[in-house]
DSSP file (Angstrom, degrees, kcal/mol; ACC not computed):
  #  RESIDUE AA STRUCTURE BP1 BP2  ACC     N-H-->O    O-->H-N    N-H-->O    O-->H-N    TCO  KAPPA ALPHA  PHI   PSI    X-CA   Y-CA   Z-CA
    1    1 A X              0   0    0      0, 0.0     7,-0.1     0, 0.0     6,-0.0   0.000 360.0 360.0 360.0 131.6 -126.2  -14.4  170.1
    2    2 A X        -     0   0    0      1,-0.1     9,-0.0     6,-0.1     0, 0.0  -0.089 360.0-150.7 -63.7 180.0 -124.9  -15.9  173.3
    3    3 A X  S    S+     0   0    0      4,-0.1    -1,-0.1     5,-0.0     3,-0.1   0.610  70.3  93.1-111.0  -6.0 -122.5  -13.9  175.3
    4    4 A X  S  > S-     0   0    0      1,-0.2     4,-2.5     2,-0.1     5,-0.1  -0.427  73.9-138.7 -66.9 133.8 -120.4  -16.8  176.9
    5    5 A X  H  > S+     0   0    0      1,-0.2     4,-1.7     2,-0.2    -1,-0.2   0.919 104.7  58.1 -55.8 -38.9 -117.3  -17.4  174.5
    6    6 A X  H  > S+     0   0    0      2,-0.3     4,-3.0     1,-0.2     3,-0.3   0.938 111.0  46.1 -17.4 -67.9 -117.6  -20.9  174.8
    7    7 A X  H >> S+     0   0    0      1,-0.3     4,-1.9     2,-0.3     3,-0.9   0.938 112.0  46.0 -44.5 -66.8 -121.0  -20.4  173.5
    8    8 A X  H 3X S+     0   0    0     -4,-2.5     4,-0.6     1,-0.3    -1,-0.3   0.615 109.2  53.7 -80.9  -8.3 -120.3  -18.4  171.1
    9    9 A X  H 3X S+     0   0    0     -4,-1.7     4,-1.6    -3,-0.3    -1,-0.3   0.566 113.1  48.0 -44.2 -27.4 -117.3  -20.4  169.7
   10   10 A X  H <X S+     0   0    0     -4,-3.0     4,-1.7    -3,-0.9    -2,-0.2   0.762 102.8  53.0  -0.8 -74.5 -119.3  -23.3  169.5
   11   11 A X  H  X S+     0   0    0     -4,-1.9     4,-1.3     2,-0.2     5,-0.3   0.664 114.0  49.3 -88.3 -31.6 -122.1  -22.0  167.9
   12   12 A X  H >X S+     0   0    0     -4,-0.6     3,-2.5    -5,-0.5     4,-2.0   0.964 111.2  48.7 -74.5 -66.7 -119.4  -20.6  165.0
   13   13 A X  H >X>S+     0   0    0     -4,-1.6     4,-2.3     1,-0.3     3,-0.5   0.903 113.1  49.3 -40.8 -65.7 -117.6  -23.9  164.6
   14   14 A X  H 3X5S+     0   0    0     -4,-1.7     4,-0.9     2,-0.2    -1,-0.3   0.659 119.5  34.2 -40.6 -24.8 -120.9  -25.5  164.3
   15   15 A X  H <<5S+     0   0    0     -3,-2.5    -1,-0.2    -4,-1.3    -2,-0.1   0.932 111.4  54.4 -60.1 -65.2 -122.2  -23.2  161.7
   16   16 A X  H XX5S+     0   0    0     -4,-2.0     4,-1.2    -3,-0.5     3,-0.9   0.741 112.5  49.4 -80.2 -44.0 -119.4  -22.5  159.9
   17   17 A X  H 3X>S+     0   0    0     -4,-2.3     4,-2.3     1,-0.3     5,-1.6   0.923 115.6  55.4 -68.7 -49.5 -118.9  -27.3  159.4
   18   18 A X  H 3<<S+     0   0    0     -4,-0.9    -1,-0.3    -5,-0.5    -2,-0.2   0.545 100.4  44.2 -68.9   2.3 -122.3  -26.9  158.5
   19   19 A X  H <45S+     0   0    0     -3,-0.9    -1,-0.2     2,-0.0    -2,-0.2   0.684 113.0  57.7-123.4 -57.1 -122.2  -24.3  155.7
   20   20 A X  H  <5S-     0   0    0     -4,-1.2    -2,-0.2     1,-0.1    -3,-0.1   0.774 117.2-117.2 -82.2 -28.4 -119.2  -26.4  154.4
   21   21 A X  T  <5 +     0   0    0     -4,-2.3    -3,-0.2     1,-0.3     2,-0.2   0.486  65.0 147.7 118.9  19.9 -121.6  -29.6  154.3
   22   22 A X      < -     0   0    0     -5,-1.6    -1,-0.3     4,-0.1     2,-0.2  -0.488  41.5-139.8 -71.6 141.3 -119.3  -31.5  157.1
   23   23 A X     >  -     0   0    0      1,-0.2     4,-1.6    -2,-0.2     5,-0.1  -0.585  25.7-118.6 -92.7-166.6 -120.5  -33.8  159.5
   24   24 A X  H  > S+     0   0    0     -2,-0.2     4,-1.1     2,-0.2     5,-0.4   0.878 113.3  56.8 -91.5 -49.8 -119.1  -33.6  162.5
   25   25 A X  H  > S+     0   0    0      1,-0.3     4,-1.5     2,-0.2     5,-0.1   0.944 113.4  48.9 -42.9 -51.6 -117.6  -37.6  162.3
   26   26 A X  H  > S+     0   0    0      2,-0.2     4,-3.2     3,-0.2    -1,-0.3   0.899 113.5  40.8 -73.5 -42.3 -115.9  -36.2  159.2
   27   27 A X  H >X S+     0   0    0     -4,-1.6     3,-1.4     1,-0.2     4,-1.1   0.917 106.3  61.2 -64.4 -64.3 -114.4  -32.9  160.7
   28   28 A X  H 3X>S+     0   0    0     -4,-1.1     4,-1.8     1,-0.3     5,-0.8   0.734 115.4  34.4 -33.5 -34.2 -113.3  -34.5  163.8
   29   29 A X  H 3<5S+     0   0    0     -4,-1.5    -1,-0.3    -5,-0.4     3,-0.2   0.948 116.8  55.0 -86.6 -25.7 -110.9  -36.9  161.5
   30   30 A X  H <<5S+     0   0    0     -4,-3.2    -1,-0.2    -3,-1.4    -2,-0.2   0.903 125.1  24.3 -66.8 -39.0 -110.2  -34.0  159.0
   31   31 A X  H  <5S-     0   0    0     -4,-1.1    -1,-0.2    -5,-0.2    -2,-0.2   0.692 104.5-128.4 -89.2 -24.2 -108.9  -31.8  162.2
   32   32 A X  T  <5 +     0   0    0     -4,-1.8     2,-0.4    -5,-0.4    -3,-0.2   0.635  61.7 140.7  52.2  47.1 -108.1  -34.8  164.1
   33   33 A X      < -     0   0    0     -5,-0.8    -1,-0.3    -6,-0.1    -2,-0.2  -0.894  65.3-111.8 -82.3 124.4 -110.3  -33.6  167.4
   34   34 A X    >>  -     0   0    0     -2,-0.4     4,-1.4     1,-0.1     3,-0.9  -0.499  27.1-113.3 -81.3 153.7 -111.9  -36.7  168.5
   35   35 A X  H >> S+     0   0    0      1,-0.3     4,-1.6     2,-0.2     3,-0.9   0.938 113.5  68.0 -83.0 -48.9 -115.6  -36.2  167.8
   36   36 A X  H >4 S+     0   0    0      1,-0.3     3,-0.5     2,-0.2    -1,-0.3   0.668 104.0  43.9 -16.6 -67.5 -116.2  -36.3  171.7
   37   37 A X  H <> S+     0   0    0     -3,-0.9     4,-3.5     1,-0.2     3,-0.5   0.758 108.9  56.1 -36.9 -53.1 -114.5  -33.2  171.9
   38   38 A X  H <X S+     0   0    0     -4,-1.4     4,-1.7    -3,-0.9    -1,-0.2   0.745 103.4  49.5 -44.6 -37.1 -116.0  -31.6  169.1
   39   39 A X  H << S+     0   0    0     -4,-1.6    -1,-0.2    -3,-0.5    -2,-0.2   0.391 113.5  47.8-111.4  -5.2 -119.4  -31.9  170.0
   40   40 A X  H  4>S+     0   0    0     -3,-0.5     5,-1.3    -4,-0.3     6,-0.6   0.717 115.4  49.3 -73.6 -53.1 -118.6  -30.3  173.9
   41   41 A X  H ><5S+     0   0    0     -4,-3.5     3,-3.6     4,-0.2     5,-0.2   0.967 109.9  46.5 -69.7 -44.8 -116.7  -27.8  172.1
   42   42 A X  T 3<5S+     0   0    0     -4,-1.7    -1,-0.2    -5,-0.2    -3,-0.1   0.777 117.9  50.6 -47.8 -27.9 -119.9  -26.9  169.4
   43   43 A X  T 3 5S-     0   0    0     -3,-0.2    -1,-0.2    -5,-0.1    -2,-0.2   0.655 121.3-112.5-127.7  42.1 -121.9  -26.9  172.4
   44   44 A X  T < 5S+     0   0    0     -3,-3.6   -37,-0.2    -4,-0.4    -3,-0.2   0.920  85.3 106.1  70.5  44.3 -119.8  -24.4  174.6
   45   45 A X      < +     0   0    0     -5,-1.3     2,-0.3     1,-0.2    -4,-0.2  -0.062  69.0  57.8-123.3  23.9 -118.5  -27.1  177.4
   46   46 A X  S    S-     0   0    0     -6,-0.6    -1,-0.2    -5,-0.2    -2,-0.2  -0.847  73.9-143.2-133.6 116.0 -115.5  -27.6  176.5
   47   47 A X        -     0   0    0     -2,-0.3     2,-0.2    -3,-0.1    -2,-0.1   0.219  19.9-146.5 -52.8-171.9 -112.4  -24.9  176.2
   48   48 A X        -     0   0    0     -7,-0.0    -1,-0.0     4,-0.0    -2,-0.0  -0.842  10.3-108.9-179.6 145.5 -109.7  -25.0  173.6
   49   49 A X     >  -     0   0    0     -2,-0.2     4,-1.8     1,-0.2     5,-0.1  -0.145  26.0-119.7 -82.2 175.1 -106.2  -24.2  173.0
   50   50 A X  H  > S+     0   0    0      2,-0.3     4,-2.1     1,-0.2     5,-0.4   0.783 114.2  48.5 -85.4 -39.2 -104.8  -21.5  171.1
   51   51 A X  H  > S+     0   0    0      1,-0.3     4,-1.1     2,-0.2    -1,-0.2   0.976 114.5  47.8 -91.3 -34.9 -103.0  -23.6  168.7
   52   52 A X  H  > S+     0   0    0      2,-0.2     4,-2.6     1,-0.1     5,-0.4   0.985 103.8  62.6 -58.9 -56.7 -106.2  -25.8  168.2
   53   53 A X  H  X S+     0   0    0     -4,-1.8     4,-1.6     2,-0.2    -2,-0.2   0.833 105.2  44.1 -29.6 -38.1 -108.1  -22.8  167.7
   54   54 A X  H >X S+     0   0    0     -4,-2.1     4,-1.5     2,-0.2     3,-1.1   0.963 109.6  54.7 -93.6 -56.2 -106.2  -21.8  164.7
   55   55 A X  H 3X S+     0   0    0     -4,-1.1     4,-2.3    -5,-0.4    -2,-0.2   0.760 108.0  47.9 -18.2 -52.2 -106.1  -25.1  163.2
   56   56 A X  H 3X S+     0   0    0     -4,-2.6     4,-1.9     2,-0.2    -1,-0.3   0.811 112.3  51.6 -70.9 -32.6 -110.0  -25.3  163.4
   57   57 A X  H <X>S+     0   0    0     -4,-1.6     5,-3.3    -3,-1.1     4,-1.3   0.840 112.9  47.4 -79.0 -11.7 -110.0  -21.4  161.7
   58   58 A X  H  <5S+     0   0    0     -4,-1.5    -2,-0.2     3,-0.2    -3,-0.2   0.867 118.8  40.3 -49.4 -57.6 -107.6  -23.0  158.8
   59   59 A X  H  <5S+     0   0    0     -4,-2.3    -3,-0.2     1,-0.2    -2,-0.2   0.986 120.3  43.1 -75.7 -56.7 -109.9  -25.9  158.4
   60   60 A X  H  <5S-     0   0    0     -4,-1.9    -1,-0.2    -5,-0.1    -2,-0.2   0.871 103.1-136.8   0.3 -76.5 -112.8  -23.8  158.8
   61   61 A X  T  <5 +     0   0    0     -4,-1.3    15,-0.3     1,-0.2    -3,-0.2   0.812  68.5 110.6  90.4  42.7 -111.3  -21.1  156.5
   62   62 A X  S   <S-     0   0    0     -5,-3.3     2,-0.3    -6,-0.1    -1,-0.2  -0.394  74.1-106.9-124.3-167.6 -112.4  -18.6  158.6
   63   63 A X     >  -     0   0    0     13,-0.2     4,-2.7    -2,-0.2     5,-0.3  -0.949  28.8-123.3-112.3 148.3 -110.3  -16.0  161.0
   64   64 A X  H  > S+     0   0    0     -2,-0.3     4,-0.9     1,-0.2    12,-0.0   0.722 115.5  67.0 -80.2   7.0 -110.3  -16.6  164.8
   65   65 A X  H >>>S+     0   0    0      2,-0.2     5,-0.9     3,-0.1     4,-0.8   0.949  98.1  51.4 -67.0 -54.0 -111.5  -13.6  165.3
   66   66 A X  H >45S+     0   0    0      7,-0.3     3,-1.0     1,-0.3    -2,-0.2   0.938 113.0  52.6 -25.5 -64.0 -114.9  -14.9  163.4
   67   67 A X  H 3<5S+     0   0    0     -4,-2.7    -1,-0.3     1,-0.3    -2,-0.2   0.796 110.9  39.8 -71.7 -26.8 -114.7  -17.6  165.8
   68   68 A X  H <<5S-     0   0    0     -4,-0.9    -1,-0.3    -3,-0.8    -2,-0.2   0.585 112.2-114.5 -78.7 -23.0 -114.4  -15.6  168.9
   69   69 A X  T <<5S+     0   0    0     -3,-1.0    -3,-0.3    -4,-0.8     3,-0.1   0.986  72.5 133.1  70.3  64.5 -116.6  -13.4  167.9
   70   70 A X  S   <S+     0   0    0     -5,-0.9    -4,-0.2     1,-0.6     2,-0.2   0.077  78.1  12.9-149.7  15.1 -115.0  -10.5  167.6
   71   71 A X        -     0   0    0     -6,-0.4    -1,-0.6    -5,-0.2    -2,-0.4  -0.564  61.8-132.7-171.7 152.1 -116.2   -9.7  164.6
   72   72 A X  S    S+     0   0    0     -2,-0.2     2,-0.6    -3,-0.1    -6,-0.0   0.459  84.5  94.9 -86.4 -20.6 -119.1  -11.0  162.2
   73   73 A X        -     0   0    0      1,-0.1    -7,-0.3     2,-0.1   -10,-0.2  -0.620  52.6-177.1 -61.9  87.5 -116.6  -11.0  159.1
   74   74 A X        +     0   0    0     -2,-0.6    -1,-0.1   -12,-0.1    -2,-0.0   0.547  35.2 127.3-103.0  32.2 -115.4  -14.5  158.9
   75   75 A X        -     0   0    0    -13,-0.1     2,-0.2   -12,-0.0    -9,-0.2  -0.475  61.5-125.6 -67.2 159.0 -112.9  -14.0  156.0
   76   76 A X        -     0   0    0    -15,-0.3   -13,-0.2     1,-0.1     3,-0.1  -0.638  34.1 -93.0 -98.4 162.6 -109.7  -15.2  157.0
   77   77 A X        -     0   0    0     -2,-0.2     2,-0.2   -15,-0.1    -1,-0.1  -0.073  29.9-110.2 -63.0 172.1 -106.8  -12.8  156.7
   78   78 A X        -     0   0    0     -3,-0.1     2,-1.0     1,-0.0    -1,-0.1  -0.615  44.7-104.6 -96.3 168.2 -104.5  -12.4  153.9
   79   79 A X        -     0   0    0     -2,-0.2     2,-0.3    -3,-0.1    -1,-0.0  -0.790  44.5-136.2 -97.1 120.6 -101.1  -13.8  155.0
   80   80 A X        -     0   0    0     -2,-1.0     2,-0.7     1,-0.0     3,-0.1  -0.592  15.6-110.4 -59.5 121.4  -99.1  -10.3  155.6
   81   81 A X        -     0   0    0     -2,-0.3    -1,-0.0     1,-0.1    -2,-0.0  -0.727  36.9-109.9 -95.9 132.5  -95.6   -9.9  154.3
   82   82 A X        -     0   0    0     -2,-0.7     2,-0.2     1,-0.1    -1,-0.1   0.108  36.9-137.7 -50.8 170.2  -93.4   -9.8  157.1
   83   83 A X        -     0   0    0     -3,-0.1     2,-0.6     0, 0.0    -1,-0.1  -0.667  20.1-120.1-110.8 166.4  -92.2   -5.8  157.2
   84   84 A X        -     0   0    0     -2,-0.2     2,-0.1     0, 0.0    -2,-0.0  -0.976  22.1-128.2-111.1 129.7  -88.4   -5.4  158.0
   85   85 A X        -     0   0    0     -2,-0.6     2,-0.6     1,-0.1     0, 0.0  -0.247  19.1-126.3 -84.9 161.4  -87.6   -3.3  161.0
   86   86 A X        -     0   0    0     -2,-0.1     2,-0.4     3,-0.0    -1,-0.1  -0.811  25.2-110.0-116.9 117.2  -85.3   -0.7  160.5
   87   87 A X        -     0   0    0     -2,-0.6     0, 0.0     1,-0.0     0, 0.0  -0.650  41.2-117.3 -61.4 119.4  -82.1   -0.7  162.9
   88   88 A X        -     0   0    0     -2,-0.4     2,-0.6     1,-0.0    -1,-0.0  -0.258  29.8-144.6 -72.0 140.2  -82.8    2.5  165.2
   89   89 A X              0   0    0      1,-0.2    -1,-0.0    -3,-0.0    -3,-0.0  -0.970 360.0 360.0-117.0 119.2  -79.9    5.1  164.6
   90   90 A X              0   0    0     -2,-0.6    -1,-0.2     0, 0.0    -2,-0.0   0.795 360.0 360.0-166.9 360.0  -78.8    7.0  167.4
């Protein structure tokens, strides 16, 4: 596996649109990344912002941790119900 993140976010977008049976012309309008961009980021020359990043693991359906590589598990998380903090007594 590479080790550059680039890389290896890349190589997961790429995978992970292929698995789902996308082409790339068709994610780029589904995500609305212009394909240019898409295809530097699938081959680790391009960066990407946080808030694109989650957007591509939504469309995806993956977690960005999956995408980062930071773990091999690319189920996405279950949406957590927020907890309520407890007013400190003291």
């Amino acid at each position: 596996m590479p080790t550059d993140l680039r890389q290896v976010l890349g190589d997961r977008i790429r995978r992970q649109r292929i698995a789902l049976g996308v082409s790339q012309a068709d994610f780029a309008i589904q995500t609305g990344i212009p394909v240019q961009v898409l295809s530097r980021l699938e081959h680790g020359r391009q960066s990407i912002w946080v808030e694109r990043l989650a957007d591509l693991a939504g469309a995806l359906n993956v977690s960005t941790d999956y995408l980062l590589g930071r773990t091999d598990d690319p189920t996405p998380p279950t949406k957590r119900p927020r907890s309520r903090k407890t007013a400190s007594v003291g």
